[in-house]
C-alpha positions as CSV (number, residue, x, y, z in Angstrom):
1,X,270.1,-50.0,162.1
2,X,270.7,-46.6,164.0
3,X,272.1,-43.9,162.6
4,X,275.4,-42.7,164.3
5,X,276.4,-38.9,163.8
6,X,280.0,-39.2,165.5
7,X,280.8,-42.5,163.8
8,X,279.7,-40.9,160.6
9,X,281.8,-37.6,161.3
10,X,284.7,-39.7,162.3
11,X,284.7,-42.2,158.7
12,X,284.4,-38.8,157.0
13,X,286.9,-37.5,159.0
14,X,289.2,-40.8,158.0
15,X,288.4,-40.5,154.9
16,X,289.1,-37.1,153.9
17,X,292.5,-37.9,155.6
18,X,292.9,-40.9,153.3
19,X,292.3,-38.8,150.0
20,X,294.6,-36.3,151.4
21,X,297.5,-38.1,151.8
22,X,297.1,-40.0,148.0
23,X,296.9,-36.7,146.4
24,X,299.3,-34.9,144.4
25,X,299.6,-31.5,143.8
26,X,299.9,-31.3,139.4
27,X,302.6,-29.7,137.8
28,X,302.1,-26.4,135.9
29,X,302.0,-28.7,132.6
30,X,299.0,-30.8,133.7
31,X,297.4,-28.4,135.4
32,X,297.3,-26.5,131.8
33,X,296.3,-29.6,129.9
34,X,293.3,-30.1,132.6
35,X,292.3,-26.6,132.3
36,X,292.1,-26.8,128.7
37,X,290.4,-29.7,128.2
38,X,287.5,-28.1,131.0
39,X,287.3,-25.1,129.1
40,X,286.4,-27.1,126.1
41,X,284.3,-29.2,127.2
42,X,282.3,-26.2,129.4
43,X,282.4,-24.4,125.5
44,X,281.0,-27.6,123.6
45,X,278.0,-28.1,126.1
46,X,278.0,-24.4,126.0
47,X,277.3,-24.6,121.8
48,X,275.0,-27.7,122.1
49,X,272.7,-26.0,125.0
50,X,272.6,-23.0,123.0
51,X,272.0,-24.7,119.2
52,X,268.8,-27.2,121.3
53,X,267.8,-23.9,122.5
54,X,267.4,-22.4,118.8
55,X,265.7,-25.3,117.7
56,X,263.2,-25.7,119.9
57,X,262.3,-21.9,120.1
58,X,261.9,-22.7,116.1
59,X,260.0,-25.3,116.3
60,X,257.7,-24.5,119.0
């Protein structure tokens, strides 16, 4: 099977249409929500990177 750019380009073009048009911009309230539970979850991997970190600068 050969590889076709401008078929490619166009099912990515179709595509990125498709997502478009399902979308939904989020009201302030979820938006909020979403952005806390991000921040969160970027804090908690944040705390578990740095606690691994600790322990194996200990233990090596």
């Amino acid at each position: 099977m050969r590889f076709d750019p401008i078929k490619s380009l166009s099912s990515l073009y179709s595509d990125s249409r498709h997502v478009l048009s399902v979308s939904y911009r989020p009201d302030a309230d979820t938006f909020k929500r979403t952005l806390k539970i991000v921040v969160i979850g970027i804090l908690i991997l944040g705390v578990l990177g740095y606690v691994i970190s600790i322990i194996v600068g200990l233990v090596g």
